[in-house]
N, C-alpha and C positions, 0 to 999 in steps of 0.2 A: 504493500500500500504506500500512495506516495506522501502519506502524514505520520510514518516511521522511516522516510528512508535518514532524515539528519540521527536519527538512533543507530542506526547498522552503519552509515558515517562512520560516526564518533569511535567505532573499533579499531580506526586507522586501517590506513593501504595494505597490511602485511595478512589482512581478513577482507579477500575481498567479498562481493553478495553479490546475487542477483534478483530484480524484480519483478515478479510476474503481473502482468497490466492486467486488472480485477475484471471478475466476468461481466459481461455488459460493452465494453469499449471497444472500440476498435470494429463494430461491426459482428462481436460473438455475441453466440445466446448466453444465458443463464441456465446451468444445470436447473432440475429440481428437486435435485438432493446435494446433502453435503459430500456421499461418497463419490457422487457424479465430478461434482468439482475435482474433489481431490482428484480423483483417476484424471481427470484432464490436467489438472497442475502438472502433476506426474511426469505425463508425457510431454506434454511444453519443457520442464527443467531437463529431463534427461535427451529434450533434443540440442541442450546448450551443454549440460555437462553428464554424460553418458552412462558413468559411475561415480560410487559415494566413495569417500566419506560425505555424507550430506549434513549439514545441519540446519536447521528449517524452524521458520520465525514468522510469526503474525500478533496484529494487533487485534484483540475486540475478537469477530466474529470470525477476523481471518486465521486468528489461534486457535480456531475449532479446527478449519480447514488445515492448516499446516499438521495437526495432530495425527488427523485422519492418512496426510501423506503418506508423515513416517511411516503408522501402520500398514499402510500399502506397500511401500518401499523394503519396509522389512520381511513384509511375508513375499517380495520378490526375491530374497536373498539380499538387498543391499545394506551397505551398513549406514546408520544412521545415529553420528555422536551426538545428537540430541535436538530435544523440539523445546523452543523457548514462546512461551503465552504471556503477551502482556494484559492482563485482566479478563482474558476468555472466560468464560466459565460451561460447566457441563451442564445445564439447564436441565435434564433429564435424569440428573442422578437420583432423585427422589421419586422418580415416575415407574421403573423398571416395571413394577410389576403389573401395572395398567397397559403399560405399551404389551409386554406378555399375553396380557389378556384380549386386547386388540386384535395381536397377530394371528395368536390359536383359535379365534372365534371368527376372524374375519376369512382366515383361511377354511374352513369347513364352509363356510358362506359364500365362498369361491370369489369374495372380494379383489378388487384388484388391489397391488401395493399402493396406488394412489391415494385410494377411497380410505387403505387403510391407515395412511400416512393423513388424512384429513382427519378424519376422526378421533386419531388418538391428539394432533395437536389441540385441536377443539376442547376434547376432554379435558387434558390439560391445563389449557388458559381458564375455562371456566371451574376449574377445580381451585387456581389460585385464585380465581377470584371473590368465587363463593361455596366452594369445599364441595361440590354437588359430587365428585368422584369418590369420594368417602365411603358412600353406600355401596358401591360395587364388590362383587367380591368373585374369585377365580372359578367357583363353581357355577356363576352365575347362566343362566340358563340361554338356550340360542332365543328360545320365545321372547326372554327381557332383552337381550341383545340385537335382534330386530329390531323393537322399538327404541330401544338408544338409537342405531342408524336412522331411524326416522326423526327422532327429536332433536338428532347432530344436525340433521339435511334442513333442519328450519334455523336454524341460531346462524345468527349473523358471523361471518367469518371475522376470527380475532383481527385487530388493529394493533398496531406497535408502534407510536411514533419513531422515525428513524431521521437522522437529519445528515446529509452528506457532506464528509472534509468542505473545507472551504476551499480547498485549495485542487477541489476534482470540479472540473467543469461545466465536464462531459454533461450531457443531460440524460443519456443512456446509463452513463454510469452512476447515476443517481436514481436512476429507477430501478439499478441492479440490486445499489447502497438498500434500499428499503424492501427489498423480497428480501433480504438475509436473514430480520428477525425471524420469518416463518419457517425458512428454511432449514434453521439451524437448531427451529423449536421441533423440528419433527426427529432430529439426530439422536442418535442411541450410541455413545462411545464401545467398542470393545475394548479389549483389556488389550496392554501396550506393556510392554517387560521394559522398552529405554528408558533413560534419563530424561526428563521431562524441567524445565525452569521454568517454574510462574511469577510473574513479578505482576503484584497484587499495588490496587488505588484504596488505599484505609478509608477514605474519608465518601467515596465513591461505592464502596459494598456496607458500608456503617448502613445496619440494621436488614439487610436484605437477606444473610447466610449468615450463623455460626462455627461454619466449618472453612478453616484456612483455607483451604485448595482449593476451592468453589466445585467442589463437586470430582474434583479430578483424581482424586485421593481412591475414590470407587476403583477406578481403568487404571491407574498407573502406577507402578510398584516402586520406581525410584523416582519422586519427585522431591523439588524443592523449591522452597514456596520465600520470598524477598519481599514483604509490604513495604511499599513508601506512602509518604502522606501525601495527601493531596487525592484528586480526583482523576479518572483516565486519562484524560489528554493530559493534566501532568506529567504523566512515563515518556510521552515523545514531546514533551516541551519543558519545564521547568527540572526535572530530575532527567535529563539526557544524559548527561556525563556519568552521572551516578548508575543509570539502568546500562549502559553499555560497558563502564566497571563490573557487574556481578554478571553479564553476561560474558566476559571474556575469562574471568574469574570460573566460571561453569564451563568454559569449552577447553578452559587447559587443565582441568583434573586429567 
């Protein structure tokens, strides 16, 4: 994203990077899923550099995406010395066993992944908003589960305000900037064995999670978690020196 690149900068010349231009630009579609993304990051980086060592970095929503890479990367065989998150968070750590129930019911239903990636995000948002997912429960029957698909297919589809860098133009890519909330509310992390660096906004997650890792702590076995003060766009503007310190600090263990 070009509102981290003075972050990955600040590593100096001896770390160089590369940046993939966000989906929407340039004339490309937007997946409709996170793993779609990744798989196309993927192949875009490995047509500039072929083989890892990789180490792979995003802001916000695009630290879901970089996450998702790794994982991809590593189950091709490549090695990957680490994925660094500045403030992503796993928004469905909490939801597992709903989206579970989604999948095994929607699959007998002969759902398509779509319908069942709408559904479960729907569930969701209205669950954070007024607990109505609470009553479900695994055994729940296909009879009640019908009628859930029929009560989902009347509810207004979730809103998320999203507001785009000021410094992205594009109007494409601003219309890409704002499908990401949904996109990344339908995502389900697997479990990821690398090294993992989150560098956390204190002042920006104040009262939203109790748990450091925002969620990441579920999927990844060695992470390490760096709060600074301030709110998100602090990490690529007021603490840049600072966040590209523990990231360099992270890539020379």
């Amino acid at each position: 994203m070009v509102c981290t690149a003075d972050c990955w900068r600040a590593l100096g010349p001896e770390r160089p990077f590369y940046a993939l231009a966000p989906h929407g630009s340039r004339g490309t579609t937007v997946p409709d899923t996170v793993e779609a993304m990744a798989a196309d990051d993927v192949t875009r980086l490995r047509a500039v550099v072929p083989c890892g060592p990789y180490a792979l970095a995003g802001y916000c929503a695009s630290g879901t995406v970089a996450y998702e890479m790794a994982r991809q990367l590593r189950h091709a065989g490549e090695t990957v010395e680490a994925v660094i998150m500045l403030n992503g968070a796993a928004k469905n750590a909490g939801y597992l066993a709903v989206h579970r129930l989604v999948h095994v019911v929607g699959d007998r239903l002969n759902l398509s992944p779509a319908t069942q990636r709408r559904i479960f995000v729907r569930l969701r948002h209205y669950h954070a908003r007024a607990g109505l997912v609470r009553r479900l429960r695994v055994g729940a029957s296909v009879r009640r589960v019908r009628t859930l698909r029929r009560w989902s297919a009347t509810l207004p589809a979730p809103t998320t305000p999203a507001r785009a860098p000021d410094s992205l133009h594009d109007p494409a890519v601003h219309e890409a900037h704002a499908r990401f909330p949904a996109i990344t509310a339908a995502y389900i992390p697997r479990r990821y064995d690398g090294r993992v660096l989150l560098c956390t906004a204190i002042t920006h997650n104040a009262g939203t999670t109790d748990d450091p890792t925002l969620g990441w702590g579920r999927f990844a076995r060695d992470i390490a978690v760096h709060p600074f003060p301030g709110y998100q766009n602090d990490l690529v503007t007021t603490h840049v020196e600072q966040v590209a310190a523990c990231i360099e600090r992270s890539l020379d263990r």
